[in-house]
C-alpha positions as CSV (number, residue, x, y, z in Angstrom):
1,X,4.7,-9.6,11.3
2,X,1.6,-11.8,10.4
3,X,0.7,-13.3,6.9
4,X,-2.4,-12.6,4.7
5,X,-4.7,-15.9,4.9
6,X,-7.8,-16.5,2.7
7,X,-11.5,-16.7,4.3
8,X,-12.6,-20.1,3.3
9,X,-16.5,-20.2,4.1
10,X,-16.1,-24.0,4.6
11,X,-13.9,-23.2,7.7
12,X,-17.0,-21.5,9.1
13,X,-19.4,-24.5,8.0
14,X,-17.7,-28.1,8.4
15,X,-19.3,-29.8,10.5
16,X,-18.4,-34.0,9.6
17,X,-15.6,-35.2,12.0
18,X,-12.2,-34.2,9.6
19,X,-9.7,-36.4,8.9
20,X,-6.5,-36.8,11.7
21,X,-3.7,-34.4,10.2
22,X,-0.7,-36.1,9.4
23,X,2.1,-36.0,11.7
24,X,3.8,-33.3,10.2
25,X,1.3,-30.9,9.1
26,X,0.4,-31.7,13.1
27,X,3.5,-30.6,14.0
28,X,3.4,-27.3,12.3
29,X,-0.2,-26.6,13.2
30,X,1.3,-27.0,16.7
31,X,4.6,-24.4,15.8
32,X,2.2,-21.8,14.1
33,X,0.3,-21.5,17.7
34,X,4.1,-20.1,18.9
35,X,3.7,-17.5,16.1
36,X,7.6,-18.5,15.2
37,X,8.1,-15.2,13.6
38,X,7.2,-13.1,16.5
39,X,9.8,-15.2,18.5
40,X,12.4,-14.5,16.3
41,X,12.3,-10.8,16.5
42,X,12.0,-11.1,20.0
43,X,15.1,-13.5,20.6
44,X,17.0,-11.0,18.7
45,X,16.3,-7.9,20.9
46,X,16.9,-10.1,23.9
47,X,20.3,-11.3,22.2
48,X,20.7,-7.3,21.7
49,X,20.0,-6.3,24.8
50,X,22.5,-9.0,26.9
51,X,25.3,-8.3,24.2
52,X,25.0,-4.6,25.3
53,X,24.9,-5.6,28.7
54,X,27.7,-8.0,29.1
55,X,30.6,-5.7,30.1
56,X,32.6,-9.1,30.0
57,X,33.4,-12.3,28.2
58,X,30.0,-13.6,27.3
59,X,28.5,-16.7,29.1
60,X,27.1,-18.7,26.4
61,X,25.6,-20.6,29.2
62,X,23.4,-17.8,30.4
63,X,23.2,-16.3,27.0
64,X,21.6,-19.4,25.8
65,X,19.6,-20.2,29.0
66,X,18.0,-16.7,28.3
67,X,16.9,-16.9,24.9
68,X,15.8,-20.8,25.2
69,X,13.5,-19.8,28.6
70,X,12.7,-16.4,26.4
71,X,11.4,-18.4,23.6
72,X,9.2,-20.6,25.5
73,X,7.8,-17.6,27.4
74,X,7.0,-15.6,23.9
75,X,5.6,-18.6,22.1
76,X,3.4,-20.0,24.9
77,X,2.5,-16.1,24.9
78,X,1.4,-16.3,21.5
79,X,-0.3,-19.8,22.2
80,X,-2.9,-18.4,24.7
81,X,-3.1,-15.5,22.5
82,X,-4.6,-17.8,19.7
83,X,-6.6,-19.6,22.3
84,X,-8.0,-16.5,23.5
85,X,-8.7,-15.0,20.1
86,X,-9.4,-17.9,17.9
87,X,-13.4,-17.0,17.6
88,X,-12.1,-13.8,16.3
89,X,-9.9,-15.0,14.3
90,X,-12.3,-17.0,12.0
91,X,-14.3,-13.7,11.0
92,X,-10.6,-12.3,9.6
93,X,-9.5,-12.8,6.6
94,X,-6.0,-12.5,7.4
95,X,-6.1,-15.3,10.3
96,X,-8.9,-17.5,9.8
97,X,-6.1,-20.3,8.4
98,X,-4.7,-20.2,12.2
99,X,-4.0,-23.3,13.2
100,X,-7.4,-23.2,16.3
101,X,-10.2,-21.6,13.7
102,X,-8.9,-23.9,10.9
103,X,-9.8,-27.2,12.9
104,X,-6.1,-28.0,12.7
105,X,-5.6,-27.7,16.8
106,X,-8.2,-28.2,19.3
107,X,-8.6,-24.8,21.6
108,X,-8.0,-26.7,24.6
109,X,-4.6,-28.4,23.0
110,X,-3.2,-24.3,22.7
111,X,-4.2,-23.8,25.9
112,X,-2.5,-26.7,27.7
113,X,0.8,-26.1,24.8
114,X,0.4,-22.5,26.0
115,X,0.9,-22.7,29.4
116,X,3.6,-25.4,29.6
117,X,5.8,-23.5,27.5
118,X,5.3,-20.3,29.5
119,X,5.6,-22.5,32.4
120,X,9.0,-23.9,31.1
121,X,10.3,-20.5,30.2
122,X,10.2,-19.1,33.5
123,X,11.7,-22.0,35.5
124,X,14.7,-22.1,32.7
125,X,15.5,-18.3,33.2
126,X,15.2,-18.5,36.9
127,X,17.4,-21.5,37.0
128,X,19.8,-20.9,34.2
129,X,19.8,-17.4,34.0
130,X,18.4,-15.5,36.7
131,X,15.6,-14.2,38.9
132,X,15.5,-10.9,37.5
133,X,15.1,-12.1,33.5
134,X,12.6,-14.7,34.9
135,X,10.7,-11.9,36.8
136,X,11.1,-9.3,33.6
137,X,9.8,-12.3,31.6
138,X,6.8,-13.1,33.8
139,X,5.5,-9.9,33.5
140,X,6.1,-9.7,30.2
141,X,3.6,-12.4,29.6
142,X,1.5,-11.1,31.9
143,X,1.0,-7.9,30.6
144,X,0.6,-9.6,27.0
145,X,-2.2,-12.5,27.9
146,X,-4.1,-10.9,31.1
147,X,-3.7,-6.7,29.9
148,X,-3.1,-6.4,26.2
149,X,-5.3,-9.4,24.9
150,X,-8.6,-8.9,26.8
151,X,-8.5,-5.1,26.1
152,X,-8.5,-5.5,22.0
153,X,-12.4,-5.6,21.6
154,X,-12.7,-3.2,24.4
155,X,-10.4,-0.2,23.9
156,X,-7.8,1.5,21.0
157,X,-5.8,2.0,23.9
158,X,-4.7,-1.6,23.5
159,X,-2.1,-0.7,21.1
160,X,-0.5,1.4,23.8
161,X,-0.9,-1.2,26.5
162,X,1.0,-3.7,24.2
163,X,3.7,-2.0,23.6
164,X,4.9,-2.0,26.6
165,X,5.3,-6.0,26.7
166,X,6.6,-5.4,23.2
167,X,9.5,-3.8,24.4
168,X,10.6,-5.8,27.5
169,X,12.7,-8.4,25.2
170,X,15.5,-6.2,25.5
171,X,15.1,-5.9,29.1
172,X,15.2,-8.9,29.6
173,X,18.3,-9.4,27.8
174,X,20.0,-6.9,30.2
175,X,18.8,-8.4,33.0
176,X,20.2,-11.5,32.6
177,X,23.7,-10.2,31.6
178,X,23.6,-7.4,34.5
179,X,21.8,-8.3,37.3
180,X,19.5,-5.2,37.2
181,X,17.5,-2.4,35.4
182,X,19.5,0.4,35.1
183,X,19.1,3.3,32.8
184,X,20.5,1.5,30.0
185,X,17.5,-1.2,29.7
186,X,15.0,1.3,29.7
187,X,16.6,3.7,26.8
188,X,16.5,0.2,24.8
189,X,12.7,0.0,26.0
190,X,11.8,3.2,25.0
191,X,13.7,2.7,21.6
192,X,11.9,-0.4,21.1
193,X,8.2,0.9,22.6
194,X,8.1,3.7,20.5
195,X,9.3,1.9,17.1
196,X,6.1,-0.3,17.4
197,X,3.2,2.5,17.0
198,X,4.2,3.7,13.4
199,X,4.6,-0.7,12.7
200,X,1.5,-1.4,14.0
201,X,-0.6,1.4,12.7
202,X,0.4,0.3,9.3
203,X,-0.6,-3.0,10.2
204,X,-4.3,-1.8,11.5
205,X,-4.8,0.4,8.4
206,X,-4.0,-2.1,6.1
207,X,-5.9,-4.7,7.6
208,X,-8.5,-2.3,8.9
209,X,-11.6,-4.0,7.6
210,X,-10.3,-7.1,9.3
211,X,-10.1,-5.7,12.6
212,X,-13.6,-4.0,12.2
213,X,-15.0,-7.7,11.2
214,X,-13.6,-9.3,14.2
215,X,-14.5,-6.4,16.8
216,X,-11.2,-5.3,17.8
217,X,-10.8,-1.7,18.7
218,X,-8.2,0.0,16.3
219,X,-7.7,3.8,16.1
220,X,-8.5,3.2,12.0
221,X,-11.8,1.8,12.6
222,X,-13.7,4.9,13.0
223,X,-10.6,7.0,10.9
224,X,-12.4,6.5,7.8
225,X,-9.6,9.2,5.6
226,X,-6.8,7.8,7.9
227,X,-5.6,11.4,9.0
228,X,-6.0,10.8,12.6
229,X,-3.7,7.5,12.0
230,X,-0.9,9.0,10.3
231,X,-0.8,12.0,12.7
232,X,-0.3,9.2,15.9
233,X,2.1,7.5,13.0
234,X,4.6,10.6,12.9
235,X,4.2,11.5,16.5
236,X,5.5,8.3,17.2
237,X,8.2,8.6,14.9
238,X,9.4,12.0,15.4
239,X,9.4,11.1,19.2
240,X,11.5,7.8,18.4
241,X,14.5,10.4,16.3
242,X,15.5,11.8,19.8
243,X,15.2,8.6,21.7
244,X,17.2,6.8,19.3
245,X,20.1,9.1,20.0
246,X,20.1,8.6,23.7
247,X,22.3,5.7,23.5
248,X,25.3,7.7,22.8
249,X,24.3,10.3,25.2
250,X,24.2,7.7,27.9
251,X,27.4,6.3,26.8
252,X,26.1,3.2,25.5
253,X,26.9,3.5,22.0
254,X,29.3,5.6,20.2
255,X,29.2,8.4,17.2
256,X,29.2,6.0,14.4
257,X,25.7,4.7,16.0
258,X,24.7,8.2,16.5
259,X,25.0,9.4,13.0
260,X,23.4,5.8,11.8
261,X,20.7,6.1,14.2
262,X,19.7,9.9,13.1
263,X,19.5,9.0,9.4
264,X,17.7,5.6,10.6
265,X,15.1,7.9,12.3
266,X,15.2,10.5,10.1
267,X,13.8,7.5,7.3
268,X,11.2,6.2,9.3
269,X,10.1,9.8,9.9
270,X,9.7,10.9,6.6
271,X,8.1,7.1,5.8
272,X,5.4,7.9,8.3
273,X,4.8,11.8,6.7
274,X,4.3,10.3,3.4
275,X,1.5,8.3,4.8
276,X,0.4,10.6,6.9
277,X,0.0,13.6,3.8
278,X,-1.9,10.4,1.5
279,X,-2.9,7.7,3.9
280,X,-3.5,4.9,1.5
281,X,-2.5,0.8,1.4
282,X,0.6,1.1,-0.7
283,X,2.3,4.2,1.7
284,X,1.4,2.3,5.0
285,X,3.3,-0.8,3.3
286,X,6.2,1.2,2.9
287,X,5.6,3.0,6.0
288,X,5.6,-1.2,7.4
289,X,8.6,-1.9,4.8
290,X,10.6,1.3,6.6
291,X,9.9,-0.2,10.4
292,X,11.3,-3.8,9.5
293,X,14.4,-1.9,8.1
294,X,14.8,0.4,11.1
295,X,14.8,-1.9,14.2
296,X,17.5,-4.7,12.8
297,X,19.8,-1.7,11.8
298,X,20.0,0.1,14.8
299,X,20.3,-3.1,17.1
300,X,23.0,-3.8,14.4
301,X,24.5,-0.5,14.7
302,X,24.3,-0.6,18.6
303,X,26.4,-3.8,18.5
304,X,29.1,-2.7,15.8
305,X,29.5,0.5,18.1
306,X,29.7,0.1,21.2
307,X,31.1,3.1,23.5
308,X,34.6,2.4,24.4
């Protein structure tokens, strides 16, 4: 979900005044702090989750008030996260071209940008949507910038910690269509949570040098063969082959899902034993390959196949 950026020593050695941005590089610098990408993936597990959840003719009202406040929420989210990190992120390779460690956006600009939009979300789900999806998305936040950030230099246990905000999009989603948290938002939460690890272990062991660099506790930093990260990978991904079935057992989803969710997780399985046998750069990219496939085809299949 992030892009590969280039170290440019003179980022870490300026120190004349720069020249003001143009307007519309200014303008992107100030997009890049929402991590746009990020936000996308989320909107479309929210939009997943209140499809699911809307046993009636859709409100494009609420529909729209949830992913609007959602949005704000996830990209002021991702904001304080760059504010937060942004001495880090100049020692990594990958993220020294951020918008804060490149000199493009002042830290205390993100900050400020960061919390209005958070500040926004909320008070758009809770007024256009309602008090459960506002509450759902608080936390969400909360467990992202005052749990999951801080805890990156200090524990590997991180990566567990931030999955769980990871999957509350969906939640959210259901929330706002339902009214409440029944059984059904928390199967799409455990699809969702578990679906991350094998993703983001691939990440950290591709970028592993990175993360070393800038401090963060990883499970690969002290894996120097990899084989204790691609045994978490296909624990994660064996556990996800049931979970993705429950669905249908729930009576959320019907058999065509069921069969297209088995073969989904029986394919990011056998992507995470071929990294796990020869952990290497070009297996954990298709291991990362195999989870972007895998999360847009089930929510795909859970909307062409509803239970009836």
């Amino acid at each position: 979900m992030k892009s590969t950026a280039s170290l440019d020593p003179a980022l870490l050695t300026e120190t004349a005044p720069a020249e003001p941005a143009p307007a519309g590089n200014r303008a992107r610098a100030y997009v890049s702090l929402t991590k746009p990408r990020l936000v996308l993936m989320v909107l479309i597990t929210v939009g997943v989750g209140y499809a699911v959840g809307a046993h009636r003719p859709i409100s494009l009202v609420v529909l729209s008030a949830t992913l609007i406040g959602t949005a704000l929420v996830a990209g002021g989210s991702g904001a304080l996260n760059q504010w937060m990190e942004h001495a880090r992120d100049a020692r990594m390779r990958r993220t020294a071209g951020r918008a804060i460690p490149s000199g493009r956006v002042a830290p205390v600009e993100a900050a400020l940008v960061g919390v209005l939009l958070v500040v926004s979300g909320v008070g758009v789900l809770l007024v256009w949507s309602n008090w459960l999806a506002a509450a759902v998305a608080a936390a969400t936040f909360i467990l992202y910038f005052a749990l999951y950030t801080p805890l990156k230099p200090i524990t590997t246990l991180n990566t567990i910690v931030g999955a769980v905000p990871g999957a509350l999009p969906p939640v959210i989603g259901w929330a706002a269509a339902t009214g409440r948290l029944g059984v059904e938002a928390w199967v799409l939460f455990l699809i969702v949570f578990l679906w991350q690890f094998p993703h983001f272990l691939a990440i950290a062991w591709i970028y592993r040098e990175d993360y070393r660099r800038a401090g963060f506790q990883m499970v690969t930093a002290d894996d120097i063969l990899g084989r204790q990260t691609g045994r978490y990978a296909v624990t994660y991904a064996l556990a996800l082959l049931p979970a993705g079935l429950l669905p249908t057992t729930i009576g959320l989803a019907g058999p065509i899902y069921f069969v297209g969710a088995f073969a989904l997780g029986l394919f990011y399985f056998l992507a995470a034993v071929a990294f796990w046998r020869d952990v290497n750069d070009a297996r954990a990219r298709r291991l990362l390959r195999a989870s972007f496939l895998y999360l847009p085809a089930i929510l795909i299949l859970l909307l062409v196949n509803p239970a009836t």
